[in-house]
Each structure stands twice: as structure tokens, then as C-alpha cells.
N, C-alpha and C positions, 0 to 999 in steps of 0.2 A: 224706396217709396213703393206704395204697396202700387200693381194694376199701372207702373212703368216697366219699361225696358229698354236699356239705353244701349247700343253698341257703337263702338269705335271705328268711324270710319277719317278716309281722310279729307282734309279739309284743307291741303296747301294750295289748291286753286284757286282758295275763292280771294276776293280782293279784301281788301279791310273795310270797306262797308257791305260786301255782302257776307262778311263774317259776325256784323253788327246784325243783319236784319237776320241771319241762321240761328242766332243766339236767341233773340225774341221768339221764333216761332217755336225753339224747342220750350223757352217758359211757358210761352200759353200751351202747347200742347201736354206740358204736367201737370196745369193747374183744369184738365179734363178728370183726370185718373179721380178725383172723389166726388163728380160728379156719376160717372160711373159706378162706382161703388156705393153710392146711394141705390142706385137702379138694381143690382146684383142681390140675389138671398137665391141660395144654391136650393133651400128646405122645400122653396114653392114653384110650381112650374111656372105661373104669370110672374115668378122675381118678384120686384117690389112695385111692379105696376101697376097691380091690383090690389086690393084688399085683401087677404088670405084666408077671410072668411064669407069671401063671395063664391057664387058661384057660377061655371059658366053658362048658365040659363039664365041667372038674375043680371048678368052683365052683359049677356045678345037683350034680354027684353028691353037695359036700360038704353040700349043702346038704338033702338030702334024709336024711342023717344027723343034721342039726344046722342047726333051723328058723334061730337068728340069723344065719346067714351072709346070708340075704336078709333079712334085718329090716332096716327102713329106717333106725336107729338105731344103725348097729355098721359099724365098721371090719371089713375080712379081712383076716386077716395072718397069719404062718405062723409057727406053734412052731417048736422046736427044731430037732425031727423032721422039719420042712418042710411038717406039716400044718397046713391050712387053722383057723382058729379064728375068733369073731366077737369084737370089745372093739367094748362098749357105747360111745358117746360121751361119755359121764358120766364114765365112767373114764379114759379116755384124754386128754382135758382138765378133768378135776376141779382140776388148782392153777388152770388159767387162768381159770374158772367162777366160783371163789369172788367175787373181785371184782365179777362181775355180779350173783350175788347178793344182793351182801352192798345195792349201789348201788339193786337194785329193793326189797328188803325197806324200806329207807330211803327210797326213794319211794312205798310205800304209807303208809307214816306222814306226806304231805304232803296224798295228796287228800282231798278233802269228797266226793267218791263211793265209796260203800261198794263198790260194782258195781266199781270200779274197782282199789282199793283191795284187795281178794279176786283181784282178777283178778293183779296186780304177785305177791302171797303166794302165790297157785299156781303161777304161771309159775315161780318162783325156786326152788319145790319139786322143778317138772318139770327145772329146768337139771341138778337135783343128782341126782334117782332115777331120769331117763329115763323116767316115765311123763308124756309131754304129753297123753292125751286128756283128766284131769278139768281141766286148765288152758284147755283147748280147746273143752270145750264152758262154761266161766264165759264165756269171751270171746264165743263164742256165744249165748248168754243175755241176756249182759245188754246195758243198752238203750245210747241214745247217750249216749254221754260229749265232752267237751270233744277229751280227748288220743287219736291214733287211735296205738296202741304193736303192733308184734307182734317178739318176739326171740327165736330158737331155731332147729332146724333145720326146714325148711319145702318147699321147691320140690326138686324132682328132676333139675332137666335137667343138670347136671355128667355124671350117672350114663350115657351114653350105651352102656352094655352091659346095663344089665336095665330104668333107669327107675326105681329103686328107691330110692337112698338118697337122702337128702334133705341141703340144705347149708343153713349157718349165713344166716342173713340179720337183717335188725332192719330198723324204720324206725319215725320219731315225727313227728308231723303235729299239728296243729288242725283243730278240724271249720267246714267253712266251710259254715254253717247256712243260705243262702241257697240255693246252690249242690245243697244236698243235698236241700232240697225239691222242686226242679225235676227231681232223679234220682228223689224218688221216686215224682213222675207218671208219669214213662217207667215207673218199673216197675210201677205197678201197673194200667197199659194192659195191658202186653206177658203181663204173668203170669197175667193173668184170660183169654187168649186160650186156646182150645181148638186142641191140633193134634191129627193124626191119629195113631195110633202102627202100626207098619208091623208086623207079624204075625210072633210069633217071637221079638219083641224084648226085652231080659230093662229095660225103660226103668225109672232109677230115680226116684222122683216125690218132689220137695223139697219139705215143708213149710212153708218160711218161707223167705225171706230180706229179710236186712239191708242197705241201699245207704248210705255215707256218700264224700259230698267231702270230701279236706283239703287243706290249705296243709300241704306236708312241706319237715320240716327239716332231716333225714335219710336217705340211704340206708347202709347198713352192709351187705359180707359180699355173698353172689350177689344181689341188688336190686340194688346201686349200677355191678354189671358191666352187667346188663342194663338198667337204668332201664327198670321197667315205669312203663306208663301206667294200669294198673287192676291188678286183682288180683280174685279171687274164690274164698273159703276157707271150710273147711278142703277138701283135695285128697280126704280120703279118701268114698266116694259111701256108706258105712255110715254116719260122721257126719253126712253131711249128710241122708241119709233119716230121722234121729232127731233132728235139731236142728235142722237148715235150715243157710244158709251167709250166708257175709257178705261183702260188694262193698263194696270200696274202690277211689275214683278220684285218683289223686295229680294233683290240678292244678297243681304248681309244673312238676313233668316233663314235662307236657302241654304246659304255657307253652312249656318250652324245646326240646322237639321241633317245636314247632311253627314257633320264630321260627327254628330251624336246620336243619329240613330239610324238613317238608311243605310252607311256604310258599315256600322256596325252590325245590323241586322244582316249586311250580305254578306259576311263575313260568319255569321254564326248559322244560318240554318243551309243555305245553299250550299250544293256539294262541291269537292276540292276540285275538281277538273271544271267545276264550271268556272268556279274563283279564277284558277290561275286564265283564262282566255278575258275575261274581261278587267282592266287595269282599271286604277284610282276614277283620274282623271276622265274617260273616258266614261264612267258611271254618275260623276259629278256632271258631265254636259249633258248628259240623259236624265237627271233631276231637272234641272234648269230646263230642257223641253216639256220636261212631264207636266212641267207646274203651266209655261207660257200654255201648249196645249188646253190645258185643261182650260183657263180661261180664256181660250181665241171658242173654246166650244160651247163655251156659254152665251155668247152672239150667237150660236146655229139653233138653240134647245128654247128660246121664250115663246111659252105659247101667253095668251092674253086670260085662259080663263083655269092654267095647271093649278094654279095655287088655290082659286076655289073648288074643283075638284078633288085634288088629293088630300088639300088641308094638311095637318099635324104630318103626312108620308113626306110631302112636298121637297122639304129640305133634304130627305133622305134619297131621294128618287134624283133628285136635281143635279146636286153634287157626283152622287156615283155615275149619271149620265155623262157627265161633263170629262170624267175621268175616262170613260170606257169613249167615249166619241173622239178624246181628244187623239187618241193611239191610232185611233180607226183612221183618222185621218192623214195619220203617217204614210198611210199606202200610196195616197197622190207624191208625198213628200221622196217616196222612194223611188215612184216612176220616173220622176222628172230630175232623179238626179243628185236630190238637195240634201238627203240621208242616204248613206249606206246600209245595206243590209244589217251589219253585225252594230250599226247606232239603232237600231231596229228594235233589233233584239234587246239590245242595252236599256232600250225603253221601258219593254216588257218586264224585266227584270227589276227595275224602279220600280214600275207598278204595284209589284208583290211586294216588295219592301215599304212600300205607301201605305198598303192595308198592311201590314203588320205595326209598323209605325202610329198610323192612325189608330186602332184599334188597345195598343199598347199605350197611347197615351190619352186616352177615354179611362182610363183602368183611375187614373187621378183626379182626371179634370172633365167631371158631368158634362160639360158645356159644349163636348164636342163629340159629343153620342150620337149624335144626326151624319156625323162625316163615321163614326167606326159600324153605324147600323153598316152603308154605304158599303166601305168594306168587307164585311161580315159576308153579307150578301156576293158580292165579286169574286170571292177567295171560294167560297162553297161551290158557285158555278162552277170554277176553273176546274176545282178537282173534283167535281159529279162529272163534268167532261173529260176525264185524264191529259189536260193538259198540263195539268202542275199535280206531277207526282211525289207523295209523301211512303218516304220509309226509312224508319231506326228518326224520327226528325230532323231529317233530313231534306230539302224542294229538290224534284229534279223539275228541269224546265224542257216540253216539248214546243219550241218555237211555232214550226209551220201551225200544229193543231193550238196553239196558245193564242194565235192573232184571229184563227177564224170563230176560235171559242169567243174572243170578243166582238167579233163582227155580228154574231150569233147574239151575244147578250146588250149590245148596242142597240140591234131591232128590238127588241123585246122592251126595252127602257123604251125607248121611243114612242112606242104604241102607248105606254102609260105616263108618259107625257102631254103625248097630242092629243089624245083621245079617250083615255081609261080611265075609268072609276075608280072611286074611293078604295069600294068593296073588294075589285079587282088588286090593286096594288098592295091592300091588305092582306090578301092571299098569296101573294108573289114572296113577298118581304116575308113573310110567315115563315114559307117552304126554304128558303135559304136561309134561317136565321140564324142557324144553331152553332156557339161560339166552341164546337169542340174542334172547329178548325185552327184555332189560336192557342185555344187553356192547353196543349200539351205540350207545347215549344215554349207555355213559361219563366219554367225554372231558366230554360237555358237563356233565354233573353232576361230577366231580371237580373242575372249574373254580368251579363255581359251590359247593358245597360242602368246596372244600377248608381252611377254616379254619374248619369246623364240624367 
């Protein structure tokens, strides 16, 4: 099924009616995937949100008459007349809705968490009246449950002309309790850490957040195009300054990005003596950081007014902050003990395999050209600083000068988060754009990835 992805996890834990209610939430979570793919047209940057032959002047004026046209929740499309109108999502697939509803109402009558159980009854509310935030903040609320479920529309990136509308997604997991205690050391190092905040800046300050691992068995709808490796919710920076947010890390995704492209990418361009000092496994728990990291730093980076500043940059700036802050952060994790040095390193090394990863698989999939700008950008700094040396294509890696190259390019995100201009970040992203830090290692990554 086209905009699924199912992977095998295990299931001998759960009892026989929480195997009954796993099973409903994977069906409603498939029956997203063509509501999503309604929304998706890779030809136009608004997808299929807008009209294709509007424009974005005709659609801020409509919109300043008529708030829904940018409401994250509403289709644009044209009356009669040829005017602009918003149709809520509710409406426009209410036959295809019911069935999801009807499937979660019928999985809240399976679990023994009430938390939970509340959470299934509002969600199925919100499919039907288009108001997600009291469903969004119960999921927020409430504490850890077994099953990690989120179904509705969610992520924005389709939207590539305002940012705005959000696409259908689902995905259902198990919580892998081990796994999640060990996230929730890293965060509560990293969150108790004091930064400085840069003067002007409108920073918004998150009250809580929630970190769980799962085993997923699912993706549905825009997830399963992009197969994230974390996630960090809700998007909006007003909920999360009243609720806090909540970090999810998909380790099955993890797994399979890992045995298909970061490990293979460290194996093909990095040089032999660095190969043999860093083992398998040991590069796999430095993925698995790289990613929690990255989303424990996206609670550090919300300012209230970035996204109308940078506009269309925003997701580009955002994301490769997150990435470069989350390492940065490692330095507390090394004082105190909680990283060794050479998992340090091991990070680093992820890193560069991240952007070639990510960058490498933009080359197929349009939709994630905001995370390889990101990229683009990172790699070019490294080696305009010589800390990641290219020769014959081959990375050598200079550690000490590689962390403070990021500490270096950390400030610099920052400024154009808190406080920088459009015009400014326009200029930034400019000077580091240039992909000849990638097209010459190619050949030798297509080879070695091409049946991944």
C-alpha cells in the first residue's frame, strides 16, 4: 500500500486484548495513507492545498479577508466565481474519517489506561470537528503508556509555499522501557543546563517535556514518505509553552537507517584506520544519540516569532540547528561523566554520515530538501574550517578542531534563529550552498548504496 510502512516488531508481551486493541490502531492508521496522498502533488510547492493556479499574493489577500485560508486545517479551492474559499478537513473527508473513527472509539473500549483510553475518544472527536488542540494537549498530559499512537494531520513540510498546512500522518509503536530510561538521562542533563539567551530574542521557555523509545509498527501518510527518526511535539510553540511537548524516538527506523545507509556510508568514504578504531555497535549507540539529541534540542531553539522571520529558510535553519546544538551539548554529557570521549567522537562521525545520508536521499525524495539544504550547509562549514578533510574521497576526521567547528557554527544558527533576518539567513545559506561537497563521492555511494 502505497505512503505505508510496516515493520516487524515484537509483540509476545502484549496480552490478548492488548493485541486486539494493537491491531485496530494499526487499521485506522492505514486507512490515513489516502488521505494523505490526496494532500501530496510533488509538481507544486503548496501540494494539493492550494489551487495550482493561484498565486501567493492572491492567496495572503484572500486570506486577510477570510482567516481559514491559512488555517492549518483547510483546503483552498475556488467557488463558482473562482473565489478563493477554505474547506475544513473534516469536511472534505468526513465519509473517509468515519471508519477511523469509528476503529479508535472501539480501541478505547480495549485499554486498561484510562489516560489512554480518553486520549483514543478525543482524538476520534478531533477527526470529526477539526478541533485537535483539547486531544493534543490529553496526549500531552498524560503519563507513559504501553502503546506510542499519534493519527491526524500533524507535520507541515508538503506545504512548501507558506509552511502552513499540515498532512495526514499516524504511526503505532510500543514503549521500549529500557531504552527510554536511558533517554531520560540525556534529558534531564541537557534540560537543567543554563544557556545564555541573546538580547531581543522573543525565546519561548518549555515547561516540561516528555521523552519515550518505541519498537514501531507502523508508519501511515507523510511519516512513512519521510521515515523520521524522532519526532518532537506538538509543533505549535503556544502549546508547548502551556503544556511542555513530547519526544518520540522510533528505533525500528533507526535500526533500518542505520544497517542501510549510515553504516554503509562509514564504511565507504571514511578512511581505514579510522574504520577499524570505531566498531559496529558502538556507531549504532551514536545514531541512536545523534537522533534523541537532536530532538531533546529542539526544546532549547523555539523562539515565538522564527517562523515569521525566516519564513520558507525556517525549516532549513531549524532542523540543521537542532542537529549542531544537539552535539554541542555533549560537552556537559562528557564532563559529568555520562559520555566518554571516543562516544564523543563516535557522535561526530554520525553526524557526517547524517548529511550524507540525508543529502543522498533528497537525490529521490523532493520532500526532504529542507533537511539536505541543512546538510549542505554543515558539511561545507566543516571543510571551509579543515575539520573534515577530503582527499582521493576519502573524510579524514580532526576531532578536537571538528567539535569546536560546531560550537562555532552552533553560535551562528542561533543568532538566525533568535534574532536574524530573512535577508540575513538568505545570505548565510547562499554561501554554504554549494553541493560539490557531495556530487563527487557519488559514484562511490550509489554503488554501495544502491539496493538500499
Amino acid at each position: 500500500m502505497k505512503a505505508v510502512t510496516n515493520f516487524k516488531i515484537n509483540t509476545k508481551g502484549l496480552s490478548r486484548k492488548e493485541k486486539a486493541l494493537f491491531k485496530k490502531l494499526i487499521s485506522a492508521a492505514k486507512l490515513v495513507a489516502p488521505l494523505y496522498l490526496k494532500q501530496k502533488n510533488n509538481k507544486y510547492l503548496g501540494a494539493n492545498f492550494y489551487p495550482h493556479d493561484a498565486s501567493i499574493e492572491e492567496i495572503k489577500k484572500a486570506a486577510k479577508k477570510n482567516r481559514a485560508i491559512l488555517d492549518p486545517y483547510t483546503f483552498v479551492e475556488r467557488d463558482k466565481l473562482g473565489k478563493l474559499i477554505a474547506v475544513p478537513y473534516h469536511i472534505k473527508f468526513k465519509k473517509e474519517l468515519e471508519p477511523i473513527v469509528k476503529l479508535l472509539i472501539e480501541a478505547a473500549g480495549l485499554s486498561n489506561s484510562q489516560d489512554f483510553s480518553n486520549y483514543l475518544r478525543k482524538r476520534a472527536e478531533s477527526l470529526v470537528d477539526g478541533d485537535y488542540i483539547k486531544s493534543t494537549i490529553i496526549w500531552l498530559e498524560k503519563g507513559p503508556v504501553k502503546f506510542g499512537f499519534i493519527i491526524g494531520p500533524i507535520e507541515r513540510y508538503l506545504d512548501k509555499l507558506f509552511f502552513i498546512k499540515c498532512a495526514y500522518q499516524s504511526w503505532v509503536g510500543i514503549l521500549d522501557e529500557k531504552r527510554t530510561k536511558e533517554a531520560e538521562k540525556f534529558k534531564n542533563i541537557i534540560l537543567t543546563g543554563r544557556r545564555k539567551i541573546l538580547a531581543g530574542s522573543q525565546k519561548a521557555d518549555i515547561p516540561k517535556l516528555k521523552v519515550r523509545v518505541d519498537q514501531t509498527a507502523i508508519f501511515s501518510g507523510l511519516i512513512s514518505d519521510f521515515l523520521f527518526l524522532g519526532t518532537n511535539l506538538p509543533n505549535s510553540v503556544d502549546l508547548m509553552e502551556k503544556y511542555g511537548s513530547k519526544l518520540t524516538i522510533f528505533e525500528t527506523t533507526l535500526r533500518l537507517k542505520f544497517e542501510t545507509r549510515h553504516f554503509p556510508i562509514f564504511k565507504t568514504i571514511f578512511d581505514k584506520k579510522l574504520q577499524k578504531s570505531f566498531p559496529k555497535d558502538t556507531l549504532y549507540e551514536a545514531s541512536l544519540r545523534h537522533v534523541l539529541l537532536h530532538e531533546l534540542a529542539h526544546s532549547l531553539i523555539r523562539y515565538r516569532d522564527a517562523e515569521e522571520r525566516l519564513g520558507n529558510l525556517f525549516p532549513v535553519l531549524d532542523e540543521l540547528y537542532a542537529n549542531i546544538l544537539g552535539i554541542k551539548c555533549c560537552g556537559s554529557l562528557l564532563l559529568k561523566g555520562v559520555i566518554t570521549q571516543k562516544e564523543l567522537e563516535a557522535l561526530m562521525i554520525i553526524h557526517n554520515c547524517w548529511n550524507f545520508t540525508l543529502w543522498f536521499n533528497s537525490l529521490k525524495n523532493p520532500e526532504i530538501k529542507h533537511y539536505a539544504f541543512g546538510s549542505v550547509i554543515a558539511q561545507n562549514f566543516l571543510i571551509r574550517e579543515y575539520a573534515v578533510k577530503e582527499k582521493n574521497n576519502v573524510l579524514c576526521l580532526d576531532f578536537p578542531k571538528l567539535f569546536i567547528c560546531l560550537d562555532e557554527l552552533s553560535h551562528i544558527l542561533e543568532y538566525h534563529m533568535a534574532i536574524g533576518t530573512y535577508d540575513e539567513a538568505k545570505e548565510f545559506v547562499k554561501e554554504y550552498s554549494s553541493l560539490k561537497v557531495f556530487k563527487q563521492f557519488l559514484p562511490k555511494l550509489k554503488k554501495v548504496l544502491k539496493n538500499n
